[in-house]
ROMI-566669 format. One record per atom (N, C-alpha, C): atom name; x, y, z; residue number from 1. Coordinates in Angstrom, 2 decimals, m for minus. Each point is the difference from the previous one (the first is absolute). Layout:
CA | X | Y | Z | NUM $
...
// end
This chain:
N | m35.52 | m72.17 | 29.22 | 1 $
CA | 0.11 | m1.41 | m0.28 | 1 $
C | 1.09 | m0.27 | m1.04 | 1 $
N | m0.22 | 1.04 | m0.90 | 2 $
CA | 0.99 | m0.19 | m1.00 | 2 $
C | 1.59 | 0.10 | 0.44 | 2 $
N | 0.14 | 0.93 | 0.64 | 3 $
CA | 1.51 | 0.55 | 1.10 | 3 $
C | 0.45 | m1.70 | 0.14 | 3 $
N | m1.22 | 0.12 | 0.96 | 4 $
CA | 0.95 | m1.84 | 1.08 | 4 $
C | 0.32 | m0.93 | m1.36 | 4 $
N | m1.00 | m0.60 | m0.80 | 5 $
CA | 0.67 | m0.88 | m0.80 | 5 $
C | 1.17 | 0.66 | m0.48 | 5 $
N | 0.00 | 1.07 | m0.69 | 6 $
CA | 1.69 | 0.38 | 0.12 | 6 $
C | 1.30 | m0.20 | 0.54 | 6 $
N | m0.18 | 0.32 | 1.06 | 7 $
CA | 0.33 | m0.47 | 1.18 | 7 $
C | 0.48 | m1.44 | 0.25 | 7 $
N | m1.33 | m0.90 | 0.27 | 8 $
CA | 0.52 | m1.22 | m0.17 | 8 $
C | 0.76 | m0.38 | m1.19 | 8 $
N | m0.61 | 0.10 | m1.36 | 9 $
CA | 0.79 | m0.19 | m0.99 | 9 $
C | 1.77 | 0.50 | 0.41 | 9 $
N | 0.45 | 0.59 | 0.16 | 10 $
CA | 1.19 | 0.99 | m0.19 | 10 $
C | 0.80 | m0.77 | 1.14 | 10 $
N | m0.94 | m0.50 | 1.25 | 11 $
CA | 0.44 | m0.45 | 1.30 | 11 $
C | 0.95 | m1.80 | m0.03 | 11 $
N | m1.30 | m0.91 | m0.95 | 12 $
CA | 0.68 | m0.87 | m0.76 | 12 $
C | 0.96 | 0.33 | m1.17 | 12 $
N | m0.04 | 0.58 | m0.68 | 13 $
CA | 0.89 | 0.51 | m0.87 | 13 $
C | 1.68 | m0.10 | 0.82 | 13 $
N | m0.09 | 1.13 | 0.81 | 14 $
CA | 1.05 | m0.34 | 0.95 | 14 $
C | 0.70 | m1.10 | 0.67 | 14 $
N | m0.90 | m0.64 | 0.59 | 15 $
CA | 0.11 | m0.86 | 0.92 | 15 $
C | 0.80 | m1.67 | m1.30 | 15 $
N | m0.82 | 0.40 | m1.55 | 16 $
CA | 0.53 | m0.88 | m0.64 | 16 $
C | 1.31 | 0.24 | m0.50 | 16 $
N | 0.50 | 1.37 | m0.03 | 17 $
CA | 1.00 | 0.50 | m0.28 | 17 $
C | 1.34 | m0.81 | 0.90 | 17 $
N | m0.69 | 0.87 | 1.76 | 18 $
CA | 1.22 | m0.77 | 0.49 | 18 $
C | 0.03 | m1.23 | 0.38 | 18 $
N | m0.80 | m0.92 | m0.32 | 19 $
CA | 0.25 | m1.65 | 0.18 | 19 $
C | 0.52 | m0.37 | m0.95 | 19 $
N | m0.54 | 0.36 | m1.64 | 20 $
CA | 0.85 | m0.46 | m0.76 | 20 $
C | 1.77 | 0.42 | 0.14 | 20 $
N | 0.72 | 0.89 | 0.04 | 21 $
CA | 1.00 | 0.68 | 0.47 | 21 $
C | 0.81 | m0.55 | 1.18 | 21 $
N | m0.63 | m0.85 | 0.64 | 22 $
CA | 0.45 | m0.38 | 1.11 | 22 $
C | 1.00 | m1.24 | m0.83 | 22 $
N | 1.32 | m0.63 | 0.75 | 23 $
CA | 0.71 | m1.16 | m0.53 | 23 $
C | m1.15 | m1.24 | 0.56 | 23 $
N | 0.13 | m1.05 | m1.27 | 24 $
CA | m0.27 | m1.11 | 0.53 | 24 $
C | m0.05 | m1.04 | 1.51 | 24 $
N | 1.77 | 0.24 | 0.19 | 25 $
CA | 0.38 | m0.70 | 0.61 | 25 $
C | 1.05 | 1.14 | 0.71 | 25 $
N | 0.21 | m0.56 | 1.79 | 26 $
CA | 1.06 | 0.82 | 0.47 | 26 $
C | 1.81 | m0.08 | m0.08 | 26 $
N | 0.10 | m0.80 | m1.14 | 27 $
CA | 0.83 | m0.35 | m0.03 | 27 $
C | 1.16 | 1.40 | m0.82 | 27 $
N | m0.35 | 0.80 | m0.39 | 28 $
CA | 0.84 | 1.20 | m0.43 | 28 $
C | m0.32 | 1.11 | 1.07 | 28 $
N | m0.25 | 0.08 | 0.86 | 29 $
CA | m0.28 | 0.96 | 0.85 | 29 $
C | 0.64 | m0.18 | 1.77 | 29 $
N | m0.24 | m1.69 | 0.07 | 30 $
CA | 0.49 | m0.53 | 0.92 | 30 $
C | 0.58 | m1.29 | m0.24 | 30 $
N | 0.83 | m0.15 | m0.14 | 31 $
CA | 1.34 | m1.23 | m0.51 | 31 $
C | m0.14 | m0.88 | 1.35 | 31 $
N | m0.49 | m1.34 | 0.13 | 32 $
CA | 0.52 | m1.14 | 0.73 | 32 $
C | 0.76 | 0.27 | 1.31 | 32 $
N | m0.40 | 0.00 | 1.07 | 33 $
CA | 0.58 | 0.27 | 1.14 | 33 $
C | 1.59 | m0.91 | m0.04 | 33 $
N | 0.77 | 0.66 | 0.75 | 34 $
CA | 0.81 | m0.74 | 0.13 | 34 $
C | m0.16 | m1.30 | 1.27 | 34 $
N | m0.20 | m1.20 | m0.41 | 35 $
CA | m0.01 | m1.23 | 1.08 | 35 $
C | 0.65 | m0.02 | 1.69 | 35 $
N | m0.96 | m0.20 | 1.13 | 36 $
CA | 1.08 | m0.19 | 1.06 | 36 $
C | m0.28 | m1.53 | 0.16 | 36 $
N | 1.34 | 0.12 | 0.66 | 37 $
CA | m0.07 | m1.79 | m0.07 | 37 $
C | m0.77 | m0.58 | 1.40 | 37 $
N | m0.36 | m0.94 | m0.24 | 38 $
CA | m0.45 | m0.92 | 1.29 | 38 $
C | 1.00 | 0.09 | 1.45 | 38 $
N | m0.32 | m0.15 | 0.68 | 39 $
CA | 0.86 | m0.38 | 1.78 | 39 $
C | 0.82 | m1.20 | m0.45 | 39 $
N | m0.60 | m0.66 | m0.32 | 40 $
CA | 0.66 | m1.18 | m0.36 | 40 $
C | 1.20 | m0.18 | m1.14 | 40 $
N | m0.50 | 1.03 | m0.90 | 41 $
CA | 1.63 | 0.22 | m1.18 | 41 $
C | 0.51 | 1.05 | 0.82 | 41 $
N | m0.06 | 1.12 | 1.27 | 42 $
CA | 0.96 | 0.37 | 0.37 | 42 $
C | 0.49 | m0.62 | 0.76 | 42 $
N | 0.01 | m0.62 | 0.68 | 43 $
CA | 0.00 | m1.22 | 0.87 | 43 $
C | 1.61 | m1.30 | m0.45 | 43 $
N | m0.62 | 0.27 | m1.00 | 44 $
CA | 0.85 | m1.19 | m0.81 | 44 $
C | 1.53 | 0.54 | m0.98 | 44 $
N | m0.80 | 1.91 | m0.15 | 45 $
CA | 1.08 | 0.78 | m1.26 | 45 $
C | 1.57 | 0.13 | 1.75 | 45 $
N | m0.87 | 0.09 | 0.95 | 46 $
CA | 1.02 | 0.42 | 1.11 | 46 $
C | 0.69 | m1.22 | 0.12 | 46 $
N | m0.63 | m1.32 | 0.36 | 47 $
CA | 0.86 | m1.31 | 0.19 | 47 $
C | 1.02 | 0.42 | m1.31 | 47 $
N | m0.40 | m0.21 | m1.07 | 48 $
CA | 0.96 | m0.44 | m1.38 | 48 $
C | 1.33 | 1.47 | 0.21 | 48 $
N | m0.52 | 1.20 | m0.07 | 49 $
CA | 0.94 | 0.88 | 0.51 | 49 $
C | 1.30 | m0.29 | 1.20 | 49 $
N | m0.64 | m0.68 | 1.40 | 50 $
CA | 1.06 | m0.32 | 1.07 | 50 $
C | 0.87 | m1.03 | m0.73 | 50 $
N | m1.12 | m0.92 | m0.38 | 51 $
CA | 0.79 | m1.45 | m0.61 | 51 $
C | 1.10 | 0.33 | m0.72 | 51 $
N | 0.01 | 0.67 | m0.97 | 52 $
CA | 0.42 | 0.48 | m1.23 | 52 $
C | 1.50 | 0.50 | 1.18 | 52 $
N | m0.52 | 0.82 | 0.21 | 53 $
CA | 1.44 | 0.72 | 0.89 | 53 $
C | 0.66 | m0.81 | 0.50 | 53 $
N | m0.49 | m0.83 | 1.01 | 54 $
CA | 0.70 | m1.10 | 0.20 | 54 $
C | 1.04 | m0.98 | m0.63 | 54 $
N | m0.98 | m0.67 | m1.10 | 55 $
CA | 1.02 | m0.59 | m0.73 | 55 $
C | 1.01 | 0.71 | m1.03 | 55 $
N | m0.30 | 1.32 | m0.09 | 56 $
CA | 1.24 | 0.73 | m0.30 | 56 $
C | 0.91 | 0.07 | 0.93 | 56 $
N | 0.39 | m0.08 | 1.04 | 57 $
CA | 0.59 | m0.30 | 0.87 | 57 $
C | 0.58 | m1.45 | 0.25 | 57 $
N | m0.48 | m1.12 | m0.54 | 58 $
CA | 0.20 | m1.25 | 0.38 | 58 $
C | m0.63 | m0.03 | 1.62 | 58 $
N | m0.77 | 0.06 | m0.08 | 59 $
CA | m0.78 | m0.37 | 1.39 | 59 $
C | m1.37 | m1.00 | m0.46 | 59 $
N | m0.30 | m0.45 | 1.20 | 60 $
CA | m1.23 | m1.07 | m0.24 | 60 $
C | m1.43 | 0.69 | 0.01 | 60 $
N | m1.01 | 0.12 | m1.22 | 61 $
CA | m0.61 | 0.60 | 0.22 | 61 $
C | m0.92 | m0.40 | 1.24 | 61 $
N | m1.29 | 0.95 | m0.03 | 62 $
CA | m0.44 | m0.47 | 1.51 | 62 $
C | m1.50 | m0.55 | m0.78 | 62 $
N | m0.76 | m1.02 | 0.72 | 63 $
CA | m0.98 | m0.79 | 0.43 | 63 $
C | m1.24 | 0.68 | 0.06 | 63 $
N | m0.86 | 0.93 | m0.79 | 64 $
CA | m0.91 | 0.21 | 0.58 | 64 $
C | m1.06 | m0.83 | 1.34 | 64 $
N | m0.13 | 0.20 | 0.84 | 65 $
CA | m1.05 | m0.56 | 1.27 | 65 $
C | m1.32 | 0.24 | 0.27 | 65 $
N | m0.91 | m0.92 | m0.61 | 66 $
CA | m1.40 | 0.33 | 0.31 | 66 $
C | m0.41 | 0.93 | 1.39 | 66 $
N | 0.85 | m0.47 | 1.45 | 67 $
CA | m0.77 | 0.37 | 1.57 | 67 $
C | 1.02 | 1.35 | m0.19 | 67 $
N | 1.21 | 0.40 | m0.85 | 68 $
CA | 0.43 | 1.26 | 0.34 | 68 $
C | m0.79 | 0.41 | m0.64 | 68 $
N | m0.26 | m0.31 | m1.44 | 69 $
CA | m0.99 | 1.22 | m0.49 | 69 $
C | m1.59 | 0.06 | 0.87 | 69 $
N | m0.33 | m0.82 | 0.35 | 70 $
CA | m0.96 | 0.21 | 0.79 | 70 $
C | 0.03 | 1.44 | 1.12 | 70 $
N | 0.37 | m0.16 | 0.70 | 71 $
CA | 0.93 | 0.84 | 0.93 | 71 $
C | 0.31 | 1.28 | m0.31 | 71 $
N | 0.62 | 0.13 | m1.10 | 72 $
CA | 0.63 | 1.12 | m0.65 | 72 $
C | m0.90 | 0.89 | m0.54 | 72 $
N | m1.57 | m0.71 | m0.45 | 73 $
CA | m0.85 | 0.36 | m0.38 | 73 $
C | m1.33 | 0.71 | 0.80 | 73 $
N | m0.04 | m0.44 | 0.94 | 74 $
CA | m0.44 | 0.43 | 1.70 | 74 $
C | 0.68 | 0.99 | 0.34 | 74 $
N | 1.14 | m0.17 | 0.09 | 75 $
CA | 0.76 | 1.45 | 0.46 | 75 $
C | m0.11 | 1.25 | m0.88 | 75 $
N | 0.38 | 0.14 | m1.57 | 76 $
CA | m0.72 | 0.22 | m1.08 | 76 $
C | m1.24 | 1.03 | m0.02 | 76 $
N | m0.58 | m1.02 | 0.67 | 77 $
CA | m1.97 | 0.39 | 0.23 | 77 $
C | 0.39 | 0.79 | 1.06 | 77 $
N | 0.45 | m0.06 | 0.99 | 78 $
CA | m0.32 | 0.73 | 1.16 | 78 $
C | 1.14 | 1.37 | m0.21 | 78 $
N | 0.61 | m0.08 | m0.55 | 79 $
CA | 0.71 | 1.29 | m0.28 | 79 $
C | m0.39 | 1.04 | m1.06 | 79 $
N | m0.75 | m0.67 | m0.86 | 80 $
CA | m0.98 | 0.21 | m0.57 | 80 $
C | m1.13 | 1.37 | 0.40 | 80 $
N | m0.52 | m0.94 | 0.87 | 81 $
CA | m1.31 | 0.09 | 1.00 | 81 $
C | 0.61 | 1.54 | 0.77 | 81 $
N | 0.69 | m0.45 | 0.75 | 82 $
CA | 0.90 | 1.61 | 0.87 | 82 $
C | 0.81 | 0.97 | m0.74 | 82 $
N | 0.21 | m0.56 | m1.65 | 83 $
CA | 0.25 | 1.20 | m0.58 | 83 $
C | 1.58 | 0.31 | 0.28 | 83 $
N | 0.75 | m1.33 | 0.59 | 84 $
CA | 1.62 | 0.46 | 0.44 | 84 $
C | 0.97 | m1.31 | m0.59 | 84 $
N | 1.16 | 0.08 | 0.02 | 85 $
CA | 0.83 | m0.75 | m0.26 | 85 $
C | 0.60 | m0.55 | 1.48 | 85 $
N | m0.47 | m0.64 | 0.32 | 86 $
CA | 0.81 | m0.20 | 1.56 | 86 $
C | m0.39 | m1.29 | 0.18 | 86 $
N | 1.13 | m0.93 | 0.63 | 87 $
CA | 0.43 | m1.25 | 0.36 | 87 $
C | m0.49 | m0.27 | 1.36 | 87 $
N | m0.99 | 0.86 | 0.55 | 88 $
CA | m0.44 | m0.43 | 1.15 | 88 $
C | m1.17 | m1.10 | 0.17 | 88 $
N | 0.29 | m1.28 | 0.44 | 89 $
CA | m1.26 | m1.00 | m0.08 | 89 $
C | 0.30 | m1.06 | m0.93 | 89 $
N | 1.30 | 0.09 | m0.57 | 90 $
CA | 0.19 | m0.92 | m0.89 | 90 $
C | 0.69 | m1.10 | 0.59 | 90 $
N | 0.90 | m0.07 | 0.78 | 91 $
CA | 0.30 | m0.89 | 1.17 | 91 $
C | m1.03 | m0.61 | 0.43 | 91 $
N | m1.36 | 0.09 | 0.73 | 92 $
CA | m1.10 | m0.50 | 0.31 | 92 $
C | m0.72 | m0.59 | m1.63 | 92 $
N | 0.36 | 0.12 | m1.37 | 93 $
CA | m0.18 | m0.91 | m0.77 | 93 $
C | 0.40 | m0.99 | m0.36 | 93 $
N | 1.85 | 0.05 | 0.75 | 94 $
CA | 0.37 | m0.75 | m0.70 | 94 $
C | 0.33 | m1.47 | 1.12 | 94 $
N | m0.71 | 0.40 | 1.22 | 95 $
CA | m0.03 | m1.37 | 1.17 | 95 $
C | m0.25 | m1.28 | m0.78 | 95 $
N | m1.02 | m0.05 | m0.73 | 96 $
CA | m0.54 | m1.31 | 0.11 | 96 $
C | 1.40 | m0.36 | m1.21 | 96 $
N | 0.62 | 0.67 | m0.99 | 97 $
CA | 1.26 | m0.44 | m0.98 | 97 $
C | 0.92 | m0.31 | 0.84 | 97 $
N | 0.38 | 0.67 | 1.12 | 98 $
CA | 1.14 | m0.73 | 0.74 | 98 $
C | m0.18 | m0.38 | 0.85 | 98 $
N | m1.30 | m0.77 | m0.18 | 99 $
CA | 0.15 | m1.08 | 0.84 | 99 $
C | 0.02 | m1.12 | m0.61 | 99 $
N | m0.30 | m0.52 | m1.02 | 100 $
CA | 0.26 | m0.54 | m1.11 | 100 $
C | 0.96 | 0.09 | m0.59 | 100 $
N | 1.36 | 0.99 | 0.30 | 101 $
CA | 0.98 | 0.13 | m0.62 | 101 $
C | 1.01 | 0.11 | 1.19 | 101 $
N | 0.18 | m0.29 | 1.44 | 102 $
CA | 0.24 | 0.28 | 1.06 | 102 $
C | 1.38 | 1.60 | m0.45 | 102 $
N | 0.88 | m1.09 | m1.18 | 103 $
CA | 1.49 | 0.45 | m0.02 | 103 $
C | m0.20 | 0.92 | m1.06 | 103 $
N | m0.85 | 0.56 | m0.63 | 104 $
CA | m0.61 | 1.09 | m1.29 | 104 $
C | 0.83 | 1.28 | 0.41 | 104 $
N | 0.43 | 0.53 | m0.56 | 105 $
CA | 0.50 | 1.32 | 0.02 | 105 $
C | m0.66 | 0.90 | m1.14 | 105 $
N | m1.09 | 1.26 | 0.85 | 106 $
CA | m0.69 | 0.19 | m1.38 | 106 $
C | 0.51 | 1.12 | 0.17 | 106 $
N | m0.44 | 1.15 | m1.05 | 107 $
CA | 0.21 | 1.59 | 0.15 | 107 $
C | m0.79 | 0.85 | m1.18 | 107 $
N | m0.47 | 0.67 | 0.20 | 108 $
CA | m0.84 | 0.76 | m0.87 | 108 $
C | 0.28 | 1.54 | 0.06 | 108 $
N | m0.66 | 0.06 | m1.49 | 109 $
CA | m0.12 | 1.18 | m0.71 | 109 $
C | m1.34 | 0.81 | m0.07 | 109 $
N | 0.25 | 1.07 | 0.13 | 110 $
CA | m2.00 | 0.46 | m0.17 | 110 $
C | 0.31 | 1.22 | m0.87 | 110 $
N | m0.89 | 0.35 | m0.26 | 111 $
CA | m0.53 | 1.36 | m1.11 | 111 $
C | m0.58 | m0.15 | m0.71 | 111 $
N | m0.43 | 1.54 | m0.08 | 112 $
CA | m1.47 | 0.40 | m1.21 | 112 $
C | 0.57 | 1.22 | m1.13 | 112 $
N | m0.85 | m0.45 | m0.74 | 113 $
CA | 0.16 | 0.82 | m1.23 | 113 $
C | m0.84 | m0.20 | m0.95 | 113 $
N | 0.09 | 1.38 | m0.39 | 114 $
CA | m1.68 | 0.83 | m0.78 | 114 $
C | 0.03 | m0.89 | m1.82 | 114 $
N | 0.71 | m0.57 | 0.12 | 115 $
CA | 0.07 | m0.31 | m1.76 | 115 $
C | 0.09 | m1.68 | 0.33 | 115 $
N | m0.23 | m1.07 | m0.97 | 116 $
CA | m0.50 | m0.79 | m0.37 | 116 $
C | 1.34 | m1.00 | m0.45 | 116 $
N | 1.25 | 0.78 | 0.15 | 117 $
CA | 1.15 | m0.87 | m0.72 | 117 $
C | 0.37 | m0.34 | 1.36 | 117 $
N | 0.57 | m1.51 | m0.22 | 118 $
CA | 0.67 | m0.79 | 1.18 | 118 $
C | 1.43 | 0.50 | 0.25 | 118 $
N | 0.23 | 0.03 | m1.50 | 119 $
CA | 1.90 | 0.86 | m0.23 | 119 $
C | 0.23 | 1.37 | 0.98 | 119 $
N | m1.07 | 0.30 | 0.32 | 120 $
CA | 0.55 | 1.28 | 1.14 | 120 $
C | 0.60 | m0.53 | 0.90 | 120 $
N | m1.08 | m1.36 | 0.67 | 121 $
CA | 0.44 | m0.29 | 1.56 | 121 $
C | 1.52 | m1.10 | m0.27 | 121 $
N | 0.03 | m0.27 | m1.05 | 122 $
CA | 0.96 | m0.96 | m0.29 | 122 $
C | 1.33 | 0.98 | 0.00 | 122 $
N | m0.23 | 0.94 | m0.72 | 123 $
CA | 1.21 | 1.73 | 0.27 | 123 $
C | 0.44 | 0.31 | 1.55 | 123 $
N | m1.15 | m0.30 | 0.33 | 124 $
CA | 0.46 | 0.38 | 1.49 | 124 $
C | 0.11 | m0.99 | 1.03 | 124 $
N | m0.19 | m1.31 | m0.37 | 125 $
CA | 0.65 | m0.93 | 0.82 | 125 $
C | 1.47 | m0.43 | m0.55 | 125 $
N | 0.12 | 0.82 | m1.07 | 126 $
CA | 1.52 | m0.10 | m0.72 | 126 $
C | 0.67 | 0.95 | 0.28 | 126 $
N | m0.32 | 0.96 | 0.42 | 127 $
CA | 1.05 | 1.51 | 0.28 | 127 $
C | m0.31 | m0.12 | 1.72 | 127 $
N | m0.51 | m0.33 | 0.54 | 128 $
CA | m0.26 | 0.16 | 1.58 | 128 $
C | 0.25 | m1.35 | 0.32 | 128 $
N | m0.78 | m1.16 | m0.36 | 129 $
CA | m0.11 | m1.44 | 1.26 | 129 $
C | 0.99 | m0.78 | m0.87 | 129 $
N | 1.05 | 0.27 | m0.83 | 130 $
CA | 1.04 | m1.13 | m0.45 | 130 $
C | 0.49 | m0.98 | 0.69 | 130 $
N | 0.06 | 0.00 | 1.24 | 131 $
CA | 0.41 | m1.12 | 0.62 | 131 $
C | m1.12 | m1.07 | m0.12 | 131 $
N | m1.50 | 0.68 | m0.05 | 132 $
CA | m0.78 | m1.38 | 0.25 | 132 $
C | m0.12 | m0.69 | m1.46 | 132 $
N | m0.42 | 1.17 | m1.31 | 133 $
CA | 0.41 | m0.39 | m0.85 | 133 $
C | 0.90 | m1.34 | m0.20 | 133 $
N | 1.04 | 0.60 | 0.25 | 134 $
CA | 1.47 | m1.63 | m0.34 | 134 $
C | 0.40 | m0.57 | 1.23 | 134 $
N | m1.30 | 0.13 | 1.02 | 135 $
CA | 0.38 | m0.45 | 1.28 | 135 $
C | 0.06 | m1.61 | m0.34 | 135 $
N | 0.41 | m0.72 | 1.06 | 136 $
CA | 0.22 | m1.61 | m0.27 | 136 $
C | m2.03 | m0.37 | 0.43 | 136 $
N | m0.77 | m0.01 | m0.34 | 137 $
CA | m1.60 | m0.17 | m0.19 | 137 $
C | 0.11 | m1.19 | m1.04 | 137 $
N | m1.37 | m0.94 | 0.47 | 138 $
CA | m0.95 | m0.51 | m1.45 | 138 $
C | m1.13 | 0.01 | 0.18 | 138 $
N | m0.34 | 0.76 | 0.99 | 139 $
CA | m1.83 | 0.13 | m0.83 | 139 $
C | m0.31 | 1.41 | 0.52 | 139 $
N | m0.90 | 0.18 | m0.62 | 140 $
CA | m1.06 | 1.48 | m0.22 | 140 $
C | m0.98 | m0.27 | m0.05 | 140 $
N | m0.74 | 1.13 | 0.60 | 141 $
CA | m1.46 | m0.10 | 0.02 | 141 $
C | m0.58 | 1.63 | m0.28 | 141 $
N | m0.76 | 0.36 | m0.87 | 142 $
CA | 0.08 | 1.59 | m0.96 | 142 $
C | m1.70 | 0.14 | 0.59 | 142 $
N | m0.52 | 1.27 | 0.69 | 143 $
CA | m1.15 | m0.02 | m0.18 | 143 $
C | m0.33 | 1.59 | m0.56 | 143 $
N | m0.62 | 0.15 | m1.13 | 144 $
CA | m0.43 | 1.38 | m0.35 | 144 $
C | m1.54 | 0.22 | 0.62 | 144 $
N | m0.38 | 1.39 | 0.37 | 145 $
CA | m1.62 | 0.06 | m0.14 | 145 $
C | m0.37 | 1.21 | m0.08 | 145 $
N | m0.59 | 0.80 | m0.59 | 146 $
CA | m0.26 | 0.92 | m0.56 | 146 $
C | m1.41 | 0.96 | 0.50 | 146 $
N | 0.52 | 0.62 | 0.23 | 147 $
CA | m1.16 | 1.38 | 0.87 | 147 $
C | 0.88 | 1.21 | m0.24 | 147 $
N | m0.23 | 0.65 | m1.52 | 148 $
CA | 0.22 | 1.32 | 0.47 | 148 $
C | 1.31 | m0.43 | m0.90 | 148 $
N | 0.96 | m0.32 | 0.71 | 149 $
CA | 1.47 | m0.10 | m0.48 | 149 $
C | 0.12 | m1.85 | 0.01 | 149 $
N | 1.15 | m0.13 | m0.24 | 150 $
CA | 0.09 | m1.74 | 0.19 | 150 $
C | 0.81 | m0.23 | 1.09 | 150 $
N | 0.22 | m0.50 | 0.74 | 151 $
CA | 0.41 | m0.58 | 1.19 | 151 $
C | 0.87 | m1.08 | m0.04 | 151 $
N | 1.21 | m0.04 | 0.29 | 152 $
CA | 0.54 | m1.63 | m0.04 | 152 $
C | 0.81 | m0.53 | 1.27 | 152 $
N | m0.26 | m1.09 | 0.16 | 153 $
CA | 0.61 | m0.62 | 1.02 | 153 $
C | 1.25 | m1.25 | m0.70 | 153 $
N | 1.18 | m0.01 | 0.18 | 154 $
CA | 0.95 | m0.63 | m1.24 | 154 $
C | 0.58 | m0.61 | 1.61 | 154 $
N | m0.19 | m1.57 | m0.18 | 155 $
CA | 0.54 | m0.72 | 1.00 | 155 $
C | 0.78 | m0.62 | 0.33 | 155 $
N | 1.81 | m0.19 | m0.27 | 156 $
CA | 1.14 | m0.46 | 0.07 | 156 $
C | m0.20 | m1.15 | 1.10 | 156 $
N | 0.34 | m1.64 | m0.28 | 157 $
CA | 0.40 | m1.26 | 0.56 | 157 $
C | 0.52 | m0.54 | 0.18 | 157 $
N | 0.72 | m0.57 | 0.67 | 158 $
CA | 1.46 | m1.37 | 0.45 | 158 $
C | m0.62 | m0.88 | 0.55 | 158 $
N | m0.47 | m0.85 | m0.09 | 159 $
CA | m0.92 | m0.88 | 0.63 | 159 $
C | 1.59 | m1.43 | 0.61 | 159 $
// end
C-alpha cells in the first residue's frame, strides 16, 4: 500500500513537472502561419497585375465582367474536378456570352498551380500569351477554384 502511494505521489510529481515546463502559449514554438489569401484577393492581385502591365504599355485597361467571370469559374471547377488544364467545353460555356455579344471575340487562358500567388500565372501569361496580354481586349473575366492545386480560367474580350 505504501509502494502505490509512492507511486502515485512521484506519478503527480511528474506529471506537475511537465505541465508546469510546458510554454504558455504556442507562440515561440510555432510562429503565426503565414496568411493565404482569399479567391477573391487572388482574383483581383491578377486583374491589378494584367492592368498594371497594360497601362505600362499605354493600353486601355480591361473591364472586369461579371458573366465572364461566371464562366471562367465553371470551367475552373470542372478542370478542377478532372484534375487537367484543358480548354475542352469551354466553348459550350461561352454560347449563351455570344450570344449576347454576337461580334465578342473571346480567348482564354487556363492553368494550375500548386502555390497560392496569382504572379505565377501572370509570369506566364507574360512570357507565353503576350499577345493577349497587350492584345486590343476590354474585358476579362478571371475564375480561380481550388482542389488540390488552383485552377484558372483568365478570359480575354472585344466585345
Amino acid at each position: 500500500m505504501k509502494v502505490r502511494k509512492i507511486y502515485t505521489v512521484l506519478s503527480i510529481a511528474l506529471i506537475s513537472v511537465i505541465l508546469c515546463s510546458c510554454p504558455k502559449n504556442n507562440t515561440v514554438n510555432n510562429p503565426d502561419p503565414v496568411p493565404v489569401p482569399t479567391i477573391s484577393e487572388m482574383k483581383q492581385e491578377l486583374l491589378d497585375l494584367i492592368n498594371n502591365h497594360r497601362s505600362s504599355k499605354s493600353l486601355t485597361t480591361l473591364s472586369n465582367v461579371a458573366d465572364l467571370d461566371s464562366i471562367a469559374v465553371k470551367h475552373s471547377f470542372k478542370m478542377a474536378i478532372q484534375k487537367n488544364t484543358d480548354a475542352t467545353g469551354l466553348d459550350d460555356l461561352l454560347v449563351s456570352y455570344k450570344q449576347q455579344f454576337p461580334n465578342a471575340i473571346v480567348q482564354s487562358i487556363v492553368s494550375s498551380t500548386s502555390n497560392a500567388e496569382p504572379s505565377s500565372v501572370y509570369n506566364m501569361i507574360r512570357d507565353f500569351q503576350i499577345t493577349m496580354l497587350e492584345g486590343d481586349f476590354n474585358n476579362i473575366g478571371i475564375g480561380i477554384y481550388k482542389n488540390g492545386s488552383y485552377f484558372y480560367t483568365v478570359l480575354f474580350s472585344k466585345n
